[in-house]
VOBAVO-851384 format. One line per field, with one value per residue (C-alpha): residue number from 1; x, y, z. Coordinates in nm, 4 decimals. Layout:
<sites>
pos	c(NUM_...)
X	c(X_...)
Y	c(Y_...)
Z	c(Z_...)
</sites>
This chain:
<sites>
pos	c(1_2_3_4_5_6_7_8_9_10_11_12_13_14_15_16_17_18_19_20_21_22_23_24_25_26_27_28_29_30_31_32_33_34_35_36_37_38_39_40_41_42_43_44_45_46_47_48_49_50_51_52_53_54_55_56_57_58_59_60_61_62_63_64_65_66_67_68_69_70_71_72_73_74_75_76_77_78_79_80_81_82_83_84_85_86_87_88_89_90_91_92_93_94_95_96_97_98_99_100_101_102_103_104_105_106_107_108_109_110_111_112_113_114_115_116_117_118_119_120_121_122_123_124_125_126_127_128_129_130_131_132_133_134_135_136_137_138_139_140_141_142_143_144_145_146_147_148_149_150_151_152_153_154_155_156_157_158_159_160_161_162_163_164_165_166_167_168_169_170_171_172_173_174_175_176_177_178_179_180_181_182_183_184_185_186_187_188_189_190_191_192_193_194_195_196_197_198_199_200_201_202_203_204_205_206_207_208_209_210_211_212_213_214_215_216_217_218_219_220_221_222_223_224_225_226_227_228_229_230_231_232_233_234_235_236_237_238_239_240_241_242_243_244_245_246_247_248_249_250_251_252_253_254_255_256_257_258_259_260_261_262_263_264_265_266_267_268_269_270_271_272_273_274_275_276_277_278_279_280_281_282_283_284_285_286_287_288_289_290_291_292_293_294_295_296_297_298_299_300_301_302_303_304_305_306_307_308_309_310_311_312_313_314_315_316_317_318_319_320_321_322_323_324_325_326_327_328_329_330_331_332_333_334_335_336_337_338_339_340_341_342_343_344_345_346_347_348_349_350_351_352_353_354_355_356_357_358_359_360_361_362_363_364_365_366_367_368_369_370_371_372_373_374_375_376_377_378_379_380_381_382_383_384_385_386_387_388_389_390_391_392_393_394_395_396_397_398_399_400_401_402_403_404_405_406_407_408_409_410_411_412_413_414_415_416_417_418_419_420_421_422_423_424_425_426_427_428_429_430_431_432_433_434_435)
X	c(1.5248_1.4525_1.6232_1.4838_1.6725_1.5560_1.8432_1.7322_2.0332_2.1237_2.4265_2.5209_2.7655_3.0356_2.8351_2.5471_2.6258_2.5907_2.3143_2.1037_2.1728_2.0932_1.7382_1.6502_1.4643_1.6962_1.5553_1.8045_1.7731_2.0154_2.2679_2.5808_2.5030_2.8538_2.6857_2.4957_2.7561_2.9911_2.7033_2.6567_3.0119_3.0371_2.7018_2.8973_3.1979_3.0051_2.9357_2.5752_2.2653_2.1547_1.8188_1.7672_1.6085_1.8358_1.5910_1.1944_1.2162_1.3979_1.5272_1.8473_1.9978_2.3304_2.4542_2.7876_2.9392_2.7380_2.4862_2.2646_1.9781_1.6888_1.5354_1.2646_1.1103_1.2293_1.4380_1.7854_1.8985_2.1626_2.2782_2.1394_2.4932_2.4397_2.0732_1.8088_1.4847_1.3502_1.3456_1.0466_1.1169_1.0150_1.3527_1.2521_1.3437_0.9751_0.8435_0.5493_0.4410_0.1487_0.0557_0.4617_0.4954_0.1881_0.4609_0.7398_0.7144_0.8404_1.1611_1.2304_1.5981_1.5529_1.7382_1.7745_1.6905_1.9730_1.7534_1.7031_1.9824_2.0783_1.9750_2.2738_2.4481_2.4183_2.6447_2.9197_3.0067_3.3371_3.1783_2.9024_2.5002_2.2862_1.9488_1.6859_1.4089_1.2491_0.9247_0.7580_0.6913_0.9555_0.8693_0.8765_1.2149_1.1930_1.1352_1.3603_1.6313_1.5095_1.4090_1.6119_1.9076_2.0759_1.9920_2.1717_2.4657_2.4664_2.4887_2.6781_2.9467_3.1903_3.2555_3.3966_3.2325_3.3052_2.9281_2.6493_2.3328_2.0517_1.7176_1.3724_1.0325_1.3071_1.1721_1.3699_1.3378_1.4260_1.7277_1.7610_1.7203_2.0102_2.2448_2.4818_2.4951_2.4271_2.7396_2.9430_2.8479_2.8737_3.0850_2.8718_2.5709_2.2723_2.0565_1.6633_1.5812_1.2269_1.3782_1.6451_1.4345_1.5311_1.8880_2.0874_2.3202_2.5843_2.7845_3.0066_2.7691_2.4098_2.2944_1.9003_1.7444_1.9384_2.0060_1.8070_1.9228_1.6519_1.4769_1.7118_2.0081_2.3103_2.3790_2.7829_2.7802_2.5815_2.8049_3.0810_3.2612_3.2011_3.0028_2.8109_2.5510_2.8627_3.0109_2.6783_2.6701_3.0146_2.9361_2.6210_2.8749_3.1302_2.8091_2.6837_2.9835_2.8787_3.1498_3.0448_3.0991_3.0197_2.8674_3.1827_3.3038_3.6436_3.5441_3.3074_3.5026_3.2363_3.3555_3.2229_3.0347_2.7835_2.4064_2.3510_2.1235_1.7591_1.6181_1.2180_1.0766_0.7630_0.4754_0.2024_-0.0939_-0.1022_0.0663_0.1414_0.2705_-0.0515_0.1588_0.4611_0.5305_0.5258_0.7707_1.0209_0.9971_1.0704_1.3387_1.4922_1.4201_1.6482_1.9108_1.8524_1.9314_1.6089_1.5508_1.2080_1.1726_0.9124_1.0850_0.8774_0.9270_1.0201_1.2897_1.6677_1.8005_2.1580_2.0632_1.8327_2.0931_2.3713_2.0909_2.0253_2.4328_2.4410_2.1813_2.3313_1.9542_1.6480_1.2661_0.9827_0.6769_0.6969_0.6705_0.9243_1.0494_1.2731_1.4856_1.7082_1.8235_2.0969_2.2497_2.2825_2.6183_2.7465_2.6626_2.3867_2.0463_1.7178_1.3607_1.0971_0.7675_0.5093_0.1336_-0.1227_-0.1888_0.0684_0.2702_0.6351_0.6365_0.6500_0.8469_1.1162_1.1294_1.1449_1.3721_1.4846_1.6638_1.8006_1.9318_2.1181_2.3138_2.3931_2.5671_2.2520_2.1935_1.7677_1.5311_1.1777_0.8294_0.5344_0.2109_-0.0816_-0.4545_-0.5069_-0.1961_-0.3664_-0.6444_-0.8190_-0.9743_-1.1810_-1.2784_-1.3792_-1.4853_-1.2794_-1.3973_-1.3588_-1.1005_-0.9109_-0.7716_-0.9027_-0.8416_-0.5168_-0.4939_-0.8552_-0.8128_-0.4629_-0.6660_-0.8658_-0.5773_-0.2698_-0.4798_-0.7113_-0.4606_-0.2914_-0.6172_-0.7022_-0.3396_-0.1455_-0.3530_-0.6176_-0.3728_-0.2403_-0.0759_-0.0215_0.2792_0.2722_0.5267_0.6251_0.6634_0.8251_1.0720_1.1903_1.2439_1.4613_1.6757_1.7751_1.8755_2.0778_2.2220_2.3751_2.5145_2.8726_2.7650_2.4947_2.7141_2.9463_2.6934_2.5447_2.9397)
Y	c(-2.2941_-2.0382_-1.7303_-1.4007_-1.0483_-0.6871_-0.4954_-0.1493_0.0675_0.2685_0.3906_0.6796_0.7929_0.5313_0.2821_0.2519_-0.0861_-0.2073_-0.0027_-0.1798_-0.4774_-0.4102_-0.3118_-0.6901_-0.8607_-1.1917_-1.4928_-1.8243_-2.1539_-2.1577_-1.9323_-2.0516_-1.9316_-1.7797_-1.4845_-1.3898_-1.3753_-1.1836_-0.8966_-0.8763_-0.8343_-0.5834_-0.3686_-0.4065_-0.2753_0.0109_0.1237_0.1448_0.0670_-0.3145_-0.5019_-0.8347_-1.1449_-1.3400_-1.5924_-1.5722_-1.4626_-1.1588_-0.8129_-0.6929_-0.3538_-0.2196_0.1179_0.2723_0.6298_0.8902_0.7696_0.8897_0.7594_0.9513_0.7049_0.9106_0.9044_0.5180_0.6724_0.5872_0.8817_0.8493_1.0684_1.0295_0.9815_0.5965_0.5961_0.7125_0.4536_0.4279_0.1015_0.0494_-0.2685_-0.4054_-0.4897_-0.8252_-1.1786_-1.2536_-1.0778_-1.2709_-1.3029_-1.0309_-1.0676_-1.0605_-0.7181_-0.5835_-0.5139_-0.3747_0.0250_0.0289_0.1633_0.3862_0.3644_0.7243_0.8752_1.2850_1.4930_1.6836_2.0051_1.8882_1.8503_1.5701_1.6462_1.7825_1.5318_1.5469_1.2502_1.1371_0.7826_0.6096_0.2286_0.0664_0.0865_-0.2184_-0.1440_-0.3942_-0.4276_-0.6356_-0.6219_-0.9219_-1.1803_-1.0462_-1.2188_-1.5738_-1.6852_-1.8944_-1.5892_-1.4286_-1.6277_-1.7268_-1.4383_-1.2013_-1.2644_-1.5911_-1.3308_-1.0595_-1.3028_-1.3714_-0.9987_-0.8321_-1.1227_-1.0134_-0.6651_-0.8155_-0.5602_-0.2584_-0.2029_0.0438_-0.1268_0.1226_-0.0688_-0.0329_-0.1207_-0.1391_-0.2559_-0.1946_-0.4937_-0.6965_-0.5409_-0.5577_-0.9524_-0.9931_-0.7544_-1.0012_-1.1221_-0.7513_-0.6787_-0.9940_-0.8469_-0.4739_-0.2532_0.0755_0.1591_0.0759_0.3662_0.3337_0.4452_0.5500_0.7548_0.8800_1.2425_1.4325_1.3117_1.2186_1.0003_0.9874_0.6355_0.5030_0.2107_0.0836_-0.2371_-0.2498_-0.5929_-0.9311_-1.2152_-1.5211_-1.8967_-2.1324_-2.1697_-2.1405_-2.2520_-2.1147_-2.2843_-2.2401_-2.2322_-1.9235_-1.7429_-1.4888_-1.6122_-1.9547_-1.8942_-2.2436_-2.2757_-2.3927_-2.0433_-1.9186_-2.1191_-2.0790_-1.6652_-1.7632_-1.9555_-1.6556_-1.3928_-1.5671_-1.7391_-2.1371_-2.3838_-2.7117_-2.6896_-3.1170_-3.3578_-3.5393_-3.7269_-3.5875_-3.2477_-3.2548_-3.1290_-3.3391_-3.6786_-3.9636_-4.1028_-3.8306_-3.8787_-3.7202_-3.4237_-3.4302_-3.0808_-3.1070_-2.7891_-2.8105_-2.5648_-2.3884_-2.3027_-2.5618_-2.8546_-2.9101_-3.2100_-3.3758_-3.6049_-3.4082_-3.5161_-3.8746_-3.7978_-3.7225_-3.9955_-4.2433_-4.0634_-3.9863_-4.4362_-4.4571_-4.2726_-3.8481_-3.5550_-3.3916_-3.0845_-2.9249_-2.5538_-2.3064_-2.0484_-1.7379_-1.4139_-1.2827_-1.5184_-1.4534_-1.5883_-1.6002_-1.7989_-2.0022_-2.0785_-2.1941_-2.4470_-2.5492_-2.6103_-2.8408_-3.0556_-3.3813_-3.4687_-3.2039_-3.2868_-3.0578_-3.0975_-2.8844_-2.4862_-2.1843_-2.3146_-2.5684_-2.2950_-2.3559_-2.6451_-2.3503_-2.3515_-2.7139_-2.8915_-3.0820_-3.4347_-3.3899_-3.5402_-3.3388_-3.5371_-3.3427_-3.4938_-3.4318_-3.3923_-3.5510_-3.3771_-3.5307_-3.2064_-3.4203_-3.0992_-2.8574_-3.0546_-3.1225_-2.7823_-2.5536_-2.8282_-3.1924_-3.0664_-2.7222_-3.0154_-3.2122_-2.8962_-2.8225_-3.1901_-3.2913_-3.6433_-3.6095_-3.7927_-3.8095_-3.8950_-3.8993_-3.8635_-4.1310_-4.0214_-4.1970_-3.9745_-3.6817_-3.4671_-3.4660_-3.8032_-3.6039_-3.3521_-3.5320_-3.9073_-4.1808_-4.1138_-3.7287_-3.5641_-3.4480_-3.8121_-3.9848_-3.7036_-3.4344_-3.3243_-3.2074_-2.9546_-2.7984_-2.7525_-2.4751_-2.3023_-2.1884_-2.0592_-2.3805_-2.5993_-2.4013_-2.3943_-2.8019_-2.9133_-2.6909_-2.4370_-2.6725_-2.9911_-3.1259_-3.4479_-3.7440_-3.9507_-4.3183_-4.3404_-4.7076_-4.5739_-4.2533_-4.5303_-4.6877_-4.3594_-4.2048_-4.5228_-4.5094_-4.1499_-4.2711_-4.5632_-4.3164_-4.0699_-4.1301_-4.0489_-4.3236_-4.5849_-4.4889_-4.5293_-4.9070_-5.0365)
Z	c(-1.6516_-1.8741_-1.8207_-1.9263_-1.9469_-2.0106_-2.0976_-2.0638_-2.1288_-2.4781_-2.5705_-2.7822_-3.0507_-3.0242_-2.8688_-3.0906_-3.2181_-2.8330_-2.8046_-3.0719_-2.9089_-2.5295_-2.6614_-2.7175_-2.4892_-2.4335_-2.3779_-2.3203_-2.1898_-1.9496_-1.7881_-1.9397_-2.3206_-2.3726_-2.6337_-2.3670_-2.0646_-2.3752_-2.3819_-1.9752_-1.9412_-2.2033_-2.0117_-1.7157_-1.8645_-1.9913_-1.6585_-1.7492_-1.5624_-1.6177_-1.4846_-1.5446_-1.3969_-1.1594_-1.1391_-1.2279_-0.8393_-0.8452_-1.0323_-0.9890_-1.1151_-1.1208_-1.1994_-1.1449_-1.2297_-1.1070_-0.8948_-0.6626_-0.4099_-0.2218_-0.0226_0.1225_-0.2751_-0.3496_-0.5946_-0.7558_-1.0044_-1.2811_-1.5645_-1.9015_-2.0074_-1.8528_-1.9616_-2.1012_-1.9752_-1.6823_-1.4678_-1.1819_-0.9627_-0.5824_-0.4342_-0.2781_-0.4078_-0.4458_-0.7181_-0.8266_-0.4510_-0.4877_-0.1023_-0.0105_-0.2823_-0.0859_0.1878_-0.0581_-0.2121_-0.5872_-0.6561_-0.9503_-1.1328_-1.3168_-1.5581_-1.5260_-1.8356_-1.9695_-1.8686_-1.5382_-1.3611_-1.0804_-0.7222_-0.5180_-0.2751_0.0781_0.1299_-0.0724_-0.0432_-0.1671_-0.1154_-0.3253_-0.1715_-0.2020_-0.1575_-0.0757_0.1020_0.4324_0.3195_0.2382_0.5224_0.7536_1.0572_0.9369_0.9330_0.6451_0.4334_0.6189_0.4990_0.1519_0.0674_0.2491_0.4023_0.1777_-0.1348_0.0445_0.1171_-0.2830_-0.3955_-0.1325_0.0037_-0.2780_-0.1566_0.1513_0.3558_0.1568_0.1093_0.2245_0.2849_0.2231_0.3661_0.2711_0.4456_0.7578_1.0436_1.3356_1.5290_1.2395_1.1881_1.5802_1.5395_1.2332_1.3331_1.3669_0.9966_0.8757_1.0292_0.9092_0.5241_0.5708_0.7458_0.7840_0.9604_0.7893_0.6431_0.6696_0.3577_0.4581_0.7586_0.5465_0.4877_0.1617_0.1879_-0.1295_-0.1129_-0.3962_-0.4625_-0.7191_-0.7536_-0.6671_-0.6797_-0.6699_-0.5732_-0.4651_-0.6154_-0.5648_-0.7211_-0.5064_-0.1844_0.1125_-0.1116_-0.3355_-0.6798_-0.6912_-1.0127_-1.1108_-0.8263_-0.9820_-0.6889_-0.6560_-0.3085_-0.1705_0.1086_0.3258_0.3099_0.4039_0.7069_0.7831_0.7973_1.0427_1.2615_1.2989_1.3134_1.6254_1.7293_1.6886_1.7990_1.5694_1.2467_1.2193_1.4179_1.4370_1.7441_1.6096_1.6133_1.9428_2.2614_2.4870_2.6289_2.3663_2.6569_2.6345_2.5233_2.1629_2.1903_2.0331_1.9718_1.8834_1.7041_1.8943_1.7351_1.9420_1.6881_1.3687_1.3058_1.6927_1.8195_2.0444_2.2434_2.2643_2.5668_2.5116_2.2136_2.4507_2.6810_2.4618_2.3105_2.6486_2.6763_2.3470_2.5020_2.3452_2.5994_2.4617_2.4461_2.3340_2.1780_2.0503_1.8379_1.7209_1.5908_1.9658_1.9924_2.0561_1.7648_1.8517_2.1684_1.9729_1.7225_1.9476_2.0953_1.7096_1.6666_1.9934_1.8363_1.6739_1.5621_1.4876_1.4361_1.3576_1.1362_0.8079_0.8925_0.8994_1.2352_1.0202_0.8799_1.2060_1.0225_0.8934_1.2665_1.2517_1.2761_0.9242_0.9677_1.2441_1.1296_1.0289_1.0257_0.8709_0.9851_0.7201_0.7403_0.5463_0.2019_-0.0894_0.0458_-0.0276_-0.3453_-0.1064_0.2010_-0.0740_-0.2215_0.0948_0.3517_0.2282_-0.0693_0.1204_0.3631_0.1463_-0.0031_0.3928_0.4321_0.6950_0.6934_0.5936_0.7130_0.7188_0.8921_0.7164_0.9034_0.8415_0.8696_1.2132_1.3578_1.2150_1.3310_0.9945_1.0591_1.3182_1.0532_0.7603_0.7176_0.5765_0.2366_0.2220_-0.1250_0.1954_0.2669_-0.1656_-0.3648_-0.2274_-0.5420_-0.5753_-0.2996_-0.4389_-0.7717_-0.5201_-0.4639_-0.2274_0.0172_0.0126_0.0328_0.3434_0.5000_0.5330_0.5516_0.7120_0.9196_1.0435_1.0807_1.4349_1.4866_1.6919_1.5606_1.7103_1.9325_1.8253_1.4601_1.5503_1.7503_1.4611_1.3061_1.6239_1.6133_1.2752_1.3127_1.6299_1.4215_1.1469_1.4341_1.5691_1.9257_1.8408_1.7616_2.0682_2.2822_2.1549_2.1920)
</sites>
C-alpha cells in the first residue's frame, strides 16, 4: 500500500540540510523503505513536530519540547524554534469518512510567532498527552473499536500508562462505557478537552491523532513495539476481568461433561433473525446451552463481554454487534451469517479476516434468496438478486439501503444444522460430548 508522508517541519541554521529535505512530500511503496525510516528517525530525534499518514485512514502528529494544548480552541501550540508551518487535522482514524468527520472539530498544530509569545501554562505536566477524538460513529461498537479504541491501543500502549489522554467531541457516557480499557492505557484522569475552558496545558510531548493499520486489527509488523491483536485482547481480558483466554478443555475450569455454550447475536431492527426461535431449538436438539442476546448502545459492556468469553461458539448476521467477537475465547468458533448482496468484500474486510488474526476458528453462513426477505420485495428477476453489482455502482448508501437496512432473514433450519454441527465437530467440548 502506498504510503504517503507530509513532513511539515523546517529547521534552521545547523539543520538546514534536514530541513530541505523534510519539505518533500514522500511518497513510498511500502513502509519498510530503510531511507525513509533513516529520515523519521532523524525528525524524531529533532524533537520537531511531524504529521504523516499512518495509513490512508489516519494523521498522526507528534511534537515534543515545549508544548502546549488549549482544548477549549482545538489548539496545540509550539515554539517556532520546532516549527514554523502550521498543521490542521481531525483526530479520528477515519479521515476520508466525510459523514464520520461531520462529528470531529479540526485541530490546529500552531506554531507561535517570535513576536507573539506562547500562552502561559495553567498546568504543567511531566507525562506525554494524546489527544484524540470520539467523534465519528461513537455509538456503534464496531467503530468504536476500529476506529477508536484498537487505534488508541496502537499509539498510546508504549507509554505503559505514563500518558495524559486529552479527549475531544467527549461524550460522557462513552467514556462511562470504556472506562475500563481507558484506565488499563492511562493512568490519569481524562481531560474533556471541550470542557477544559481557557486552560493550557503544558507537556513534554503531544501526540495528535492515532494510529490506524486495518479494520479491527494490528499488523505487528508496522508496531515500534511489536504489539499483535492478541495483546489487544489480552488488555480487554484484564480491563474487564475475563477468565478464558482459549476454548480449551485444558484451560476450561467446567467439568468436560458440560454442554458447549452457543451465544446468538440476535438483532432487533435489520437483518433480524425471523425464526429465531426455531434457531435455538434445534441447537439446544444438537446439544448448545444457548444463549440469545441483543446488545445496543445501552448495554453493559463488561457484563456483555464476560457472556461473549463463556461462549465456545458465536453467530450473528453481519452488523457492529459482531465486534464482540474481541471478548471471545482463542479457539472458540465465530459464524458470520451473510445476507444476500455479493457483500463477502465487506463480511471479509470488517469480521472473517479480523477473526483469523484473533485465533477464532471462522465460519460462515451465507443466506439464499428464499431465506431472505428480498424475495418478498422484488421478483425473481430483479438486479437486487441478477445484477448485485449494479446496485453498489449507486453507491454506499444504496447499497446499505437494499441489503443491509431493508434485509431480514429466515435461515433453514436443516441448513443452518449442518452448519452448527460442524462448528460442534471442530470444538473440544464437541467432541467430548459425541464420545
Amino acid at each position: 500500500m502506498v504510503l504517503s508522508l507530509c513532513i511539515l517541519s523546517l529547521i534552521r541554521g545547523k539543520s538546514q540540510d534536514l530541513s530541505d529535505r523534510s519539505r518533500r512530500l514522500v511518497s513510498i511503496a511500502g513502509e519498510d523503505d530503510e531511507g525513509n525510516r533513516v529520515l523519521l528517525d532523524e525528525l524524531r530525534e529533532a524533537k520537531r513536530p511531524m504529521c504523516a499518514e499512518t495509513n490512508r485512514r489516519s494523521d498522526v502528529c507528534e511534537a515534543s519540547g515545549d508544548v502546549r494544548v488549549r482544548g477549549s480552541s482545538q489548539t496545540i501550540f509550539v515554539s517556532p524554534d520546532l516549527t514554523n508551518q502550521e498543521w490542521k487535522m481531525k483526530p479520528y482514524a477515519r479521515k476520508h469518512d466525510q459523514r464520520a468527520l461531520a462529528n470531529v472539530k479540526e485541530w490546529t498544530v500552531k506554531p507561535v510567532s517570535g513576536q507573539t509569545p506562547l500562552p502561559a501554562c495553567t498546568d504543567n505536566h511531566t507525562v506525554p498527552a494524546v489527544v484524540f477524538s470520539i467523534g465519528g460513529y461513537a455509538g456503534n461498537l464496531f467503530h468504536d473499536f476500529t476506529d477508536v479504541l484498537v487505534p488508541l491501543f496502537l499509539t498510546a500502549r508504549r507509554f505503559r500508562g505514563e500518558v495524559q489522554f486529552v479527549v475531544a467531541d467527549a461524550r460522557a457516557w462513552w467514556l462511562s462505557k470504556f472506562s475500563p480499557v481507558l484506565r488499563k492505557l492511562s493512568n490519569y484522569e481524562i481531560v474533556d478537552a471541550d470542557a477544559d475552558e481557557d486552560a493550557v496545558r503544558c507537556f513534554p510531548t503531544v501526540v495528535a491523532g492515532l494510529t490506524f493499520h486495518k479494520e479491527l486489527g494490528v499488523d505487528s509488523t508496522k508496531s515500534p513495539t511489536g504489539y499483535s491483536m492478541a495483546d489487544f485482547q489480552a488488555m480487554l481480558r484484564e480491563a474487564y476481568g475475563l477468565e478464558r483466554e482459549a476454548a480449551d478443555v485444558a484451560d476450561d475450569k467446567w467439568d468436560i461433561r458440560r454442554k458447549p455454550r452457543l451465544l446468538i447475536i440476535s438483532r432487533k431492527v435489520s437483518r433480524v433473525f425471523l425464526n429465531e426461535r426455531g434457531m435455538s431449538d434445534m441447537a439446544m436438539s444438537l446439544g448448545f446451552d444457548v444463549r440469545v442476546a441483543d446488545p445496543d448502545v445501552a448495554t453493559d459492556i463488561g457484563k456483555f463481554a464476560r457472556l461473549v468469553n463463556s461462549a465456545d461458539v458465536l453467530i450473528g448476521v453481519h452488523g457492529s454487534g459482531l465486534a464482540n467477537i474481541v471478548f471471545l475465547p482463542r479457539g472458540a468458533v465465530f459464524i458470520q451469517v451473510v445476507p444476500i448482496g455479493k457483500l463477502d468484500w465487506l463480511t471479509k474486510n470488517t469480521f472473517e479476516n479480523p477473526s483469523l488474526e484473533m485465533e477464532l476458528k471462522y465460519l460462515s453462513y451465507q443466506i439464499q434468496a428464499d431465506e431472505s426477505t428480498l424475495s418478498d420485495q422484488y421478483p425473481k428477476d430483479h438486479p437486487v438478486f441478477t445484477d448485485p453489482q449494479s446496485i453498489h455502482r449507486k453507491g454506499w448508501d444504496e447499497l446499505s439501503r437494499v441489503y443491509l437496512e431493508n434485509q431480514n432473514l429466515k435461515p433453514h433450519l436443516s441448513r443452518l444444522r449442518l452448519t452448527l454441527l460442524e462448528a460442534l465437530n471442530i470444538l473440544p467440548h464437541g467432541r467430548a460430548m459425541a464420545q
